[in-house]
C-alpha positions in Angstrom: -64.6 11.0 139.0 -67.7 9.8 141.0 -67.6 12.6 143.5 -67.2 15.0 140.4 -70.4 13.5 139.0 -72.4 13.7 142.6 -71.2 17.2 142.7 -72.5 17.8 138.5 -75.9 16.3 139.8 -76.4 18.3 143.1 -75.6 21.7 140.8 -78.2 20.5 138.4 -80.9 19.8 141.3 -79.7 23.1 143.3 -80.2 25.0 140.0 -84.0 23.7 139.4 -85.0 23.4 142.6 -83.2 26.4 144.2 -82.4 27.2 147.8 -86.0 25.8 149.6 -84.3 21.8 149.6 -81.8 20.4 151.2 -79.3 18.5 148.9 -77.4 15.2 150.6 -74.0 13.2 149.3 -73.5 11.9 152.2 -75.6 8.7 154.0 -77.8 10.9 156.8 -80.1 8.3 158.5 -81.7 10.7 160.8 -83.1 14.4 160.7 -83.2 14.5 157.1 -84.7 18.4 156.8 -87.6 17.5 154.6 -88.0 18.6 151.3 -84.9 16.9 150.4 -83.1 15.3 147.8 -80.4 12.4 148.5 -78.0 11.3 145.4 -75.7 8.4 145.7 -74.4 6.3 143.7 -75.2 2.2 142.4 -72.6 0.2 141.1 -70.3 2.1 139.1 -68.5 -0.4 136.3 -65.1 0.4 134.2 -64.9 -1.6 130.9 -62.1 -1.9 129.1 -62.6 -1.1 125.4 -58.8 -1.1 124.4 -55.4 -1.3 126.1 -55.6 2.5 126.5 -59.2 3.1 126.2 -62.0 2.7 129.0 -65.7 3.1 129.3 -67.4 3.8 132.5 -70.7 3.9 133.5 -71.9 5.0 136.6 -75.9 4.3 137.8 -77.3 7.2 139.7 -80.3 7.2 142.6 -81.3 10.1 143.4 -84.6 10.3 146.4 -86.9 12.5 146.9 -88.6 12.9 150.4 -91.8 15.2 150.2 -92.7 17.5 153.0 -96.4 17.0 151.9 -97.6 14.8 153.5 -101.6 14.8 152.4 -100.3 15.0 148.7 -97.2 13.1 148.8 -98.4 11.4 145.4 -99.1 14.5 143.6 -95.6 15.9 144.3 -93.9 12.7 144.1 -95.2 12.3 140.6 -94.4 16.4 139.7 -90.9 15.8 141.0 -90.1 12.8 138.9 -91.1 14.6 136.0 -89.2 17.8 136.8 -85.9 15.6 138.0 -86.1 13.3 134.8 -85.9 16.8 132.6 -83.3 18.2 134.3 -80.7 15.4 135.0 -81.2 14.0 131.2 -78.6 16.3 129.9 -75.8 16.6 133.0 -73.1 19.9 132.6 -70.1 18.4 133.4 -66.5 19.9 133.4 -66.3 21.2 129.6 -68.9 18.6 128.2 -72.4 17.7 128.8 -73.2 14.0 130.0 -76.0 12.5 129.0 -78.6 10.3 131.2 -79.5 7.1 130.0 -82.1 4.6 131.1 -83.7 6.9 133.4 -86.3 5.5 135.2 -88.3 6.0 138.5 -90.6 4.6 141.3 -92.5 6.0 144.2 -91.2 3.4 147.6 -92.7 3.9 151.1 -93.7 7.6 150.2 -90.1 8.7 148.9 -89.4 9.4 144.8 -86.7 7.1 143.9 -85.2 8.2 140.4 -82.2 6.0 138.6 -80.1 7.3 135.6 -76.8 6.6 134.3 -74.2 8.6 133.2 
């Protein structure tokens, strides 16, 4: 399910942001091709609601590392704006998730967004 969801979300960046980024799952600690987007997931939780019914959350990150680097602030703050629109409402299988308690925050330079699905 979580891979499914990382998958939902790099669609959903790929179809805003198109074919000039680079889109990472997977950890890559060096020669991140900048502009790039890295999604992973927090702490996932399962909650048990009934004997046969669950709910799961799952807390998203997704960064943003600018190429920019005289306006990194500028396109940090146009990127979260862009990634907050477009991950609120997630296409997903044959129903639409939707983000809650989206937030973000600009760290050393790089767009951190979180949302839960």
């Amino acid at each position: 399910m979580v891979n499914k969801v990382l998958n939902a979300i790099t669609v959903q960046l790929h179809s805003t942001f198109g074919d000039s980024y680079k889109y990472y799952v997977e950890n890559v600690e060096q020669n991140l091709t900048k502009p790039c987007f890295t999604i992973d997931t927090i702490i996932p939780l399962q909650r048990s609601k009934s004997p046969v019914l669950y709910d799961r959350t799952m807390p998203m990150v997704i960064h943003y590392f600018t190429e920019d680097k005289k306006d990194t602030k500028t396109d940090c703050y146009a990127k979260a704006e862009q990634i907050v629109e477009c991950l609120e409402y997630l296409p997903f299988e044959t129903t639409t998730l939707r983000g809650e308690n989206i937030s973000w925050q600009i760290v050393d330079e790089v767009l951190q967004v979180f949302v839960t699905y």
